[in-house]
C-alpha positions in Angstrom: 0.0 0.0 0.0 1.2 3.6 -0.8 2.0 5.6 2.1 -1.4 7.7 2.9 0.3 10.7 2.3 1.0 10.3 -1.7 3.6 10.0 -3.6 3.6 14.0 -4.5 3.2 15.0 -0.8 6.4 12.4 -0.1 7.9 13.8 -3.6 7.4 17.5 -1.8 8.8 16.5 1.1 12.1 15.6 -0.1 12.5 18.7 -2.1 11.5 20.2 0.8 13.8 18.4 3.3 17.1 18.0 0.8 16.2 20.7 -1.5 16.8 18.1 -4.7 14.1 16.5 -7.0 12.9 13.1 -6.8 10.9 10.2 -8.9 9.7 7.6 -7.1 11.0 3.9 -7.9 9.3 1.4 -5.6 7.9 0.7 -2.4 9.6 -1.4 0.0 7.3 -3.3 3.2 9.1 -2.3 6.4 8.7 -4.6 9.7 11.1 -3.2 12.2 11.4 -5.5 15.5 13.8 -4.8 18.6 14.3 -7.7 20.7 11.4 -9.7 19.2 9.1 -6.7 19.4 7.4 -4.7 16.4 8.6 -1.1 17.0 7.7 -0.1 13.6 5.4 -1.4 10.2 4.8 0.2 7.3 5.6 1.0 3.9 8.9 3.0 2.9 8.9 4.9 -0.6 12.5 5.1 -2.6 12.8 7.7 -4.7 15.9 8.4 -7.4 16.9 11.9 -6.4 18.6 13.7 -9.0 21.3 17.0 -8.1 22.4 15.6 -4.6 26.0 15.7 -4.4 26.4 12.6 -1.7 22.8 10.7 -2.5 21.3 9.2 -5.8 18.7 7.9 -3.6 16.3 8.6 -0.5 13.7 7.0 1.2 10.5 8.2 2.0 7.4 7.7 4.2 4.8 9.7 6.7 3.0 9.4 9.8 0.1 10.5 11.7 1.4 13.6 13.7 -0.2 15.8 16.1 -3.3 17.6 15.6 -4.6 15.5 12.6 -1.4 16.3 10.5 0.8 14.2 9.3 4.4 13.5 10.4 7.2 13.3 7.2 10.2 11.5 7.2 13.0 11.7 3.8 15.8 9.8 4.8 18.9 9.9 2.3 20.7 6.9 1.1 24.3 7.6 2.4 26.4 5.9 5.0 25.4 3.0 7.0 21.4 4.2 5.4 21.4 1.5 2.4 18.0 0.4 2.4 14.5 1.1 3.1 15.0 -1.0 6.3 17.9 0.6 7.8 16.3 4.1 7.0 13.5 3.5 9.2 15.9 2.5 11.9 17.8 5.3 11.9 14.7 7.6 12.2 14.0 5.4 15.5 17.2 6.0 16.4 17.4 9.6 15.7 14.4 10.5 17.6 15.5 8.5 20.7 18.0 10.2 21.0 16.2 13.4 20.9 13.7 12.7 23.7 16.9 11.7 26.0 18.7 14.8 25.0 15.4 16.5 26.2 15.2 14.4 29.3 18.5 15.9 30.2 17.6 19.3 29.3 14.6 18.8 32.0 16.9 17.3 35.1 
């Protein structure tokens, strides 16, 4: 299933987020688990980016958000990011460690 969103809001988003052009390729089922547990399922968009100067690729995908909006993600294909899977990871990742960097902030 195509993310809810659609492929020109995801499209958007990357120009948005990496200020590059993008056509979508495929769609790539995502079922994240940590120790046995599903921490996230979905679909993941790839796009082929064109004038990036470190990524031909990204991946793409959105979220409910607060407030009824929704919540986009444009992850670029660099670095240890070399699939759909490992994109969605990172995002987990990255947003862990912002709510412990707040945590800190707040002790």
């Amino acid at each position: 299933m195509t993310d809810l969103a659609g492929i020109p809001a995801l499209i958007e988003a990357i120009r948005h987020m990496h200020g590059v052009e993008a056509a979508h390729i495929e769609t790539v089922h995502v079922d994240e688990r940590h120790e046995g547990e599903r921490v996230w399922e979905g679909d993941v968009e790839v796009f082929a980016l064109t004038g990036h100067t470190l990524a031909t690729k990204a991946y793409a995908w959105s979220e409910p958000g607060k407030e009824g909006r929704r919540r986009f993600f444009a992850v670029l294909h660099v670095g240890a990011i070399d699939s759909a899977a490992m994109a969605v990871r990172g995002s987990i990742l990255a947003d862990a460690r912002v709510v412990e960097e707040a945590k800190g902030k707040l002790s």
